[in-house]
C-alpha positions as CSV (number, residue, x, y, z in Angstrom):
1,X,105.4,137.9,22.6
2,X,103.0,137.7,19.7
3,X,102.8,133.8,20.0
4,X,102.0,134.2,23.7
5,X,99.2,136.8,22.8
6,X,97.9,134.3,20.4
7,X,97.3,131.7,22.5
8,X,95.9,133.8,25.4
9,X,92.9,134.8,23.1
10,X,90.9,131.7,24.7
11,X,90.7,133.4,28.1
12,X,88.7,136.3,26.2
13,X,86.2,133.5,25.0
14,X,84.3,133.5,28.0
15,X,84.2,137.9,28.8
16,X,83.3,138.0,24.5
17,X,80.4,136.3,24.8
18,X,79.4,138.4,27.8
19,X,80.1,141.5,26.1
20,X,78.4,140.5,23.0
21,X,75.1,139.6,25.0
22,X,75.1,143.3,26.9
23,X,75.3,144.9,23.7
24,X,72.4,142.8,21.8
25,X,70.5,143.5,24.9
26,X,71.1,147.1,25.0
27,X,70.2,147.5,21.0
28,X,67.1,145.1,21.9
29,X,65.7,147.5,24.7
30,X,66.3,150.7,22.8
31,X,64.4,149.1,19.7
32,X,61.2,147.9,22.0
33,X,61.2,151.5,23.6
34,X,61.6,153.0,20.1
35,X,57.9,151.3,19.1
36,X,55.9,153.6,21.4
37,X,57.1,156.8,19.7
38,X,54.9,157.6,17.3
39,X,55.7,157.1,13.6
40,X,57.4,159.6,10.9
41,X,54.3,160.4,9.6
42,X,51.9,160.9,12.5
43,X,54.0,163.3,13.9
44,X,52.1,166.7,14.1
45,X,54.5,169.2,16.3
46,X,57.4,168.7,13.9
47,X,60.9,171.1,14.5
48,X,62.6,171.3,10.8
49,X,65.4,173.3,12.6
50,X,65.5,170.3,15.2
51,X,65.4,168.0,12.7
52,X,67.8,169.0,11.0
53,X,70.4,168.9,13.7
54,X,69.3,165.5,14.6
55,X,70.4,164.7,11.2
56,X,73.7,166.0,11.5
57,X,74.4,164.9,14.8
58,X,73.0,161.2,13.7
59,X,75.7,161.6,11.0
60,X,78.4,162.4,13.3
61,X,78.1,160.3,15.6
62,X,78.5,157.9,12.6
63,X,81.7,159.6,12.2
64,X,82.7,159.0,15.6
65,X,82.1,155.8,15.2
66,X,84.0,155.5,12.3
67,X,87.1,157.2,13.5
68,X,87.2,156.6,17.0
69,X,86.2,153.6,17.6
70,X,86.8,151.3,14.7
71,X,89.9,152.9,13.6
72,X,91.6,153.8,16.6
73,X,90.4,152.0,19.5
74,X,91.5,153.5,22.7
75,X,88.9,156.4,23.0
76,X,90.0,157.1,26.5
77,X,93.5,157.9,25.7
78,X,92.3,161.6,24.9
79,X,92.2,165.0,27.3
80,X,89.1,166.1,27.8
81,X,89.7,169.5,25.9
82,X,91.1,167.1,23.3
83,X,87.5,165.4,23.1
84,X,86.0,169.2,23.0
85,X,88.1,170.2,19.9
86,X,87.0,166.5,18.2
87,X,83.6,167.0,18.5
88,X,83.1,170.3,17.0
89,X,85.1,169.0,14.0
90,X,83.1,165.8,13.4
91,X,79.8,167.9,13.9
92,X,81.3,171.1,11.7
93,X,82.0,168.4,9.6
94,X,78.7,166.4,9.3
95,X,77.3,169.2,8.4
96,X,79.6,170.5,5.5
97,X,78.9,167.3,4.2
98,X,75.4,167.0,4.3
99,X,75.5,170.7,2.7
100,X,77.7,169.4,0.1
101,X,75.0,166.1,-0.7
102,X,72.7,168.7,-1.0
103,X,74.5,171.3,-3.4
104,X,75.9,169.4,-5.5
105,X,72.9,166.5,-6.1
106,X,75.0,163.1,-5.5
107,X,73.6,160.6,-7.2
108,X,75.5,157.2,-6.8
109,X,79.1,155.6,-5.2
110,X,81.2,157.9,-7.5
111,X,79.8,160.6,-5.7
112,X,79.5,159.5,-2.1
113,X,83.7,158.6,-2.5
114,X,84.7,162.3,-3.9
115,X,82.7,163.4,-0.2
116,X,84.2,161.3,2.1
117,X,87.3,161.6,0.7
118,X,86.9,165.3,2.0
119,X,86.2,164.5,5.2
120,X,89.0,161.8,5.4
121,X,91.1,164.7,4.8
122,X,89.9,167.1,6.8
123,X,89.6,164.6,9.7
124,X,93.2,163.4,9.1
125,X,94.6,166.7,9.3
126,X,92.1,168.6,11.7
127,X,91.2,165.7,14.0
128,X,94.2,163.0,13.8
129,X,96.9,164.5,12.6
130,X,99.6,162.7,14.9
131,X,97.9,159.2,13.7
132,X,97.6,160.5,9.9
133,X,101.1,162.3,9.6
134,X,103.2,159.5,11.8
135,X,104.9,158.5,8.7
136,X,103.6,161.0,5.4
137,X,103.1,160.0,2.8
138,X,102.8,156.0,3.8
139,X,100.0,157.0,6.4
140,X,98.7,159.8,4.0
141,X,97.3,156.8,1.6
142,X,96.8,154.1,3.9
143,X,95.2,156.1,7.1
144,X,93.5,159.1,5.3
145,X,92.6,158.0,2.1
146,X,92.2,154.5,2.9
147,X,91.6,154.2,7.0
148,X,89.5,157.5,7.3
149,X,88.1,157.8,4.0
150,X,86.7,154.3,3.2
151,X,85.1,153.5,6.7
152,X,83.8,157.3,6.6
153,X,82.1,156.0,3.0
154,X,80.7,152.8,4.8
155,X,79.1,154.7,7.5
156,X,77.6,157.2,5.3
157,X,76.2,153.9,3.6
158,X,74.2,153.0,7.5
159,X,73.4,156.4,7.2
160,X,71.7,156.2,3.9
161,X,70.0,152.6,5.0
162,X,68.8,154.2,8.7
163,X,66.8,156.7,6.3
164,X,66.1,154.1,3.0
165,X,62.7,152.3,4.6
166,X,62.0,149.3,3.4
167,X,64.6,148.8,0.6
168,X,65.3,145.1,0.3
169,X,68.8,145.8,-1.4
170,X,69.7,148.5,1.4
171,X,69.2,145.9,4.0
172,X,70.9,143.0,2.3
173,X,73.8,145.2,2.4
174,X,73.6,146.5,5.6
175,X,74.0,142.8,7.3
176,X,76.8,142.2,4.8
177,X,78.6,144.9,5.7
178,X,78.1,144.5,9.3
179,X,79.6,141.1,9.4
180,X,82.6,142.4,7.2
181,X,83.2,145.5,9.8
182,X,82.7,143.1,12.7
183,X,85.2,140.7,11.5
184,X,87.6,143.5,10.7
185,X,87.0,145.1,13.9
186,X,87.4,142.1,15.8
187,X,91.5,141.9,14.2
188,X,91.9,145.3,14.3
189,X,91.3,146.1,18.0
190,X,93.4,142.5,18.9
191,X,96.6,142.6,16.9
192,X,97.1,146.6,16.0
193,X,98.2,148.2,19.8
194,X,100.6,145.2,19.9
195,X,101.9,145.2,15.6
196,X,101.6,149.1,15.1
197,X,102.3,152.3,16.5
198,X,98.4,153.1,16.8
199,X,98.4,152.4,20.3
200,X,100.7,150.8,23.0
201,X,98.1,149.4,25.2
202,X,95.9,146.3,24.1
203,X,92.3,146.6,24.5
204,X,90.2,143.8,25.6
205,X,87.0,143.1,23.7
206,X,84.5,143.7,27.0
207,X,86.1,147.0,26.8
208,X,85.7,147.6,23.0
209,X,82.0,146.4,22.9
210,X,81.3,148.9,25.7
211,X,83.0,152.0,23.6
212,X,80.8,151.0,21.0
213,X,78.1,150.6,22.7
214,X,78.6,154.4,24.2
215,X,78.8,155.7,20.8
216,X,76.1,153.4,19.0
217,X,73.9,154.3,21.6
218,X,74.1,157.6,21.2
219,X,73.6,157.4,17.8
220,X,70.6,155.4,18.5
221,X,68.8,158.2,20.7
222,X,69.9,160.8,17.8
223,X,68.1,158.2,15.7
224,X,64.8,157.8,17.4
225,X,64.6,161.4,18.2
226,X,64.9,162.2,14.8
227,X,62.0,159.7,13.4
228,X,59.8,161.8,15.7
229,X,60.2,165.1,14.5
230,X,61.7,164.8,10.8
231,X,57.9,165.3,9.5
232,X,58.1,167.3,6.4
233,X,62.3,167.5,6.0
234,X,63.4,168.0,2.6
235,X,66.8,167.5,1.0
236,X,67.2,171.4,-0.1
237,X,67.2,171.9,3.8
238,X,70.3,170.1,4.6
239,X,71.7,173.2,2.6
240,X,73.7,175.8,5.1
241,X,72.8,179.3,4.5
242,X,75.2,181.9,3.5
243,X,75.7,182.2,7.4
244,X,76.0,178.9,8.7
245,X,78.4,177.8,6.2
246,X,80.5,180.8,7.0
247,X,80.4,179.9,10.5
248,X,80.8,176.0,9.8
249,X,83.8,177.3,7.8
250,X,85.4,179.5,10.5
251,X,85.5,176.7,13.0
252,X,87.1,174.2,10.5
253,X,89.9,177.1,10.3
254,X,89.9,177.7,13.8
255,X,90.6,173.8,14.8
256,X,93.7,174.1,11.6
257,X,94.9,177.1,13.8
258,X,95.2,175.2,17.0
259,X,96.9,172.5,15.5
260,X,99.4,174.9,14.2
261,X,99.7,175.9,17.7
262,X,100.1,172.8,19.0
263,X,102.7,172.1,16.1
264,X,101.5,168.6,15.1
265,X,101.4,170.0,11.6
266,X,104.5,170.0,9.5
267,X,103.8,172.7,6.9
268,X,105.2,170.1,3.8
269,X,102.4,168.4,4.3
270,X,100.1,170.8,3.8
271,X,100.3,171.1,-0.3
272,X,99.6,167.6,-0.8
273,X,96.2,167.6,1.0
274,X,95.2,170.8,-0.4
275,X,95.4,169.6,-3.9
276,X,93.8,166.4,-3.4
277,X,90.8,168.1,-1.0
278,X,90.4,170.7,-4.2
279,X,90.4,167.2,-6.7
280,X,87.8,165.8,-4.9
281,X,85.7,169.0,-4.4
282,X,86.0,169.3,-8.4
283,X,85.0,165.9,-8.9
284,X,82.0,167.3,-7.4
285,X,81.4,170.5,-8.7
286,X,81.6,169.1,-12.5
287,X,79.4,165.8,-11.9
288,X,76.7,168.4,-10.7
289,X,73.6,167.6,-12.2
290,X,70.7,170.5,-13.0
291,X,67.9,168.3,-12.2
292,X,67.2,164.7,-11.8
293,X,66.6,163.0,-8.4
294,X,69.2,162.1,-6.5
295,X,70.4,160.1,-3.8
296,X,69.0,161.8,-0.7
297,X,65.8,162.0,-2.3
298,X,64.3,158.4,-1.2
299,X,65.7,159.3,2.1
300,X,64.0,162.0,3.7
301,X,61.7,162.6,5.3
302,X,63.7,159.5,7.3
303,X,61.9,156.0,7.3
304,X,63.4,153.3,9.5
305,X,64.6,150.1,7.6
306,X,63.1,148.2,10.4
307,X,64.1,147.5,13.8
308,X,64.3,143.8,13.2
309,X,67.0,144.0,10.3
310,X,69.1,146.8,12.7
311,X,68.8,144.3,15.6
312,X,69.6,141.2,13.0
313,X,72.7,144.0,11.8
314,X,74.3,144.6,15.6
315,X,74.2,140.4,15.9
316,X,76.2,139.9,12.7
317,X,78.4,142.9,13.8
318,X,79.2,141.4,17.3
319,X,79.4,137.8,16.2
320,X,81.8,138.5,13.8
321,X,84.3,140.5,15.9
322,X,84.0,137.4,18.3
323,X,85.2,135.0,16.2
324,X,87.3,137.4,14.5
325,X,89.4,138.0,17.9
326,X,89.4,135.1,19.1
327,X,91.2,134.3,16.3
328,X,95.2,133.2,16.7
329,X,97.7,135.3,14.8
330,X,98.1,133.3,11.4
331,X,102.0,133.6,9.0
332,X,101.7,133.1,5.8
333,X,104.2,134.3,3.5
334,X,105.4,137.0,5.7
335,X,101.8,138.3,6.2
336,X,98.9,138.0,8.6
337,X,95.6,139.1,9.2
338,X,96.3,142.7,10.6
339,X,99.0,142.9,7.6
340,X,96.5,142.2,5.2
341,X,93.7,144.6,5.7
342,X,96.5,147.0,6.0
343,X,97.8,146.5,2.1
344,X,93.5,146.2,1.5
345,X,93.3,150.4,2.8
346,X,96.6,150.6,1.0
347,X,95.5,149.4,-2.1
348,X,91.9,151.5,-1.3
349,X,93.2,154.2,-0.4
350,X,95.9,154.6,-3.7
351,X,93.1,153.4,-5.9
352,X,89.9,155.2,-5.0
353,X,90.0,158.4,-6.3
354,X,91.8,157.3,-9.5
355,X,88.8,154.7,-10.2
356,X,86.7,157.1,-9.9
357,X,88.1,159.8,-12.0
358,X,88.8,157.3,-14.6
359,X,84.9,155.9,-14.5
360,X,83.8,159.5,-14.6
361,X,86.2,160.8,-17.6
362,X,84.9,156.8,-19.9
363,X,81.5,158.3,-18.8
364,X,82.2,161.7,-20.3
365,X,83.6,160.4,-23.3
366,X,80.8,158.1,-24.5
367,X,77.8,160.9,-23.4
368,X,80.1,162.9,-26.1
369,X,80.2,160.4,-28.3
370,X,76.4,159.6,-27.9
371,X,75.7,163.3,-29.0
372,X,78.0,163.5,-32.4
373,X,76.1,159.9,-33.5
């Protein structure tokens, strides 16, 4: 059956490129209508409140994207109240992380990995617990801490470039990375609903590219919306008060609750992501810094990178996932493509937070060496 599939991939050639094309021409249109807003900083009637939401919904719809549609694939294999409960968490959770950005001053990748590691547990557990928890602990280090986790850290990367300007570095990465996600999106959504238990109905690539579109559309109207009215935002005001973290909080309980109702979490599971969401919150708490810039300075108020490099960005994206599933299923040495970037979140997801810890605790050791010289 998995030969057969191979071969048929040349009967997708001909939809691909159609798919592609809608979804080049969808981001083209949005990015001409986008120049006849007026810029960042002529904007006079400026909403910090609405701004601020924009922000966090920008950054969950990231999220989404992350979770829903590169990871998993079939997005309309959910109820409706299903898709209610989903969206509160990834918004809840947008926000708890901007709030934890903010609090506790991040100032580089050893920072941005302890963050999204608590949302790739939180999401794992409060948002796809049947996908994260099929078989604990295999799924708990490939899934959360490697599936959830990692594409969670890329996507607050486009985050960080949709509000960097014109950093040259920001958008060198940002069309690197979109060729790697597009070519790893393109094997993903072929070979996983017929190789795993992620799905058991293929989706075809006119379908896919439509999903994304959805969401990156979205995202895109968040986006534009948000370069009109984010005149004056500050990175102290992505803090919650007292009040809305409470309440951000008290929803994040309330989603655990119904999944305890719904009894798609097995309580010995529980433990093991409590102490690793308390390692990577005190990875956070004692790389706090008391002053020093930090990483969401340069980004707000927002500044687009420039339309040009995101169009150039959603090219590389969809020509790589293309080529990518178009491509036959290759053996070699008992593995294949799918097989591969499995061991690669594997290998991330078993390896990330003891890099990091280890790079901190060197870092420690020669600042306290530094000060007995």
């Amino acid at each position: 059956m998995i030969t057969a599939n191979a071969h048929h991939g040349n009967r997708h050639a001909v939809p691909s490129l159609f798919a592609a094309s809608r979804f080049i021409v969808g981001v083209n249109t949005v990015s001409n209508l986008a120049k006849v807003f007026p810029s960042v900083q002529s904007a006079e009637n400026s909403s910090p409140r609405l701004a601020l939401w924009l922000l966090r919904l920008l950054l969950a719809a990231l999220l989404i994207f992350a979770s829903e549609v590169l990871l998993w694939t079939n997005i309309l294999s959910r109820p409706p109240e299903e898709w209610l409960l989903r969206l509160i968490g990834y918004i809840a959770l947008a926000a708890l992380l901007l709030d934890l950005a903010e609090r506790y001053r991040i100032r580089e990748i050893y920072d941005v990995l302890p963050l999204t590691g608590i949302y790739g547990l939180c999401a794992g557990l409060l948002l796809h617990p049947q996908m994260a928890l099929a078989d604990f602990p295999r799924t708990l280090m490939t899934r959360v801490m490697g599936g959830h986790t990692l594409l969670a850290a890329e996507m607050f990367g486009l985050f960080l470039v949709l509000t960097g300007a014109n950093n040259l570095r920001y958008r060198r990465l940002l069309l690197g990375f979109s060729l790697w996600l597009g070519f790893y999106w393109g094997i993903w959504m072929r070979w996983s609903p017929l190789l795993t238990d992620l799905s058991e109905t293929p989706i075809d690539l006119l379908s896919s590219f439509l999903y994304a579109g959805v969401v990156l559309g979205a995202a895109l109207i968040l986006y534009i919306a948000l370069l009109r009215r984010s005149a004056g935002l500050a990175p102290p005001q992505l803090r919650l008060s007292p009040a809305g973290l409470g309440i951000t909080l008290i929803l994040l309980l309330g989603l655990f609750i119904v999944r305890l109702w719904q009894n798609v979490l097995p309580l010995y599971v529980l433990p093991a992501f409590g102490i690793l969401i308390v390692l990577c919150y005190a990875i956070l708490w004692f790389r706090r810094p008391d002053r020093g810039r930090t990483l969401l300075d340069e980004h707000l108020p927002p500044r687009t990178p420039g339309w040009r490099w995101l169009v150039g960005a959603s090219i590389c994206f969809s020509g790589a996932s293309i080529f990518s599933y178009n491509l036959p299923l290759v053996e070699l040495f008992g593995f294949n493509q799918l097989s591969v970037m499995e061991w690669a979140f594997a290998a991330g997801g078993l390896l990330w937070l003891p890099a990091v810890a280890a790079v901190l605790s060197v870092r420690a050791i020669d600042r306290q060496g530094q000060r007995l010289d």
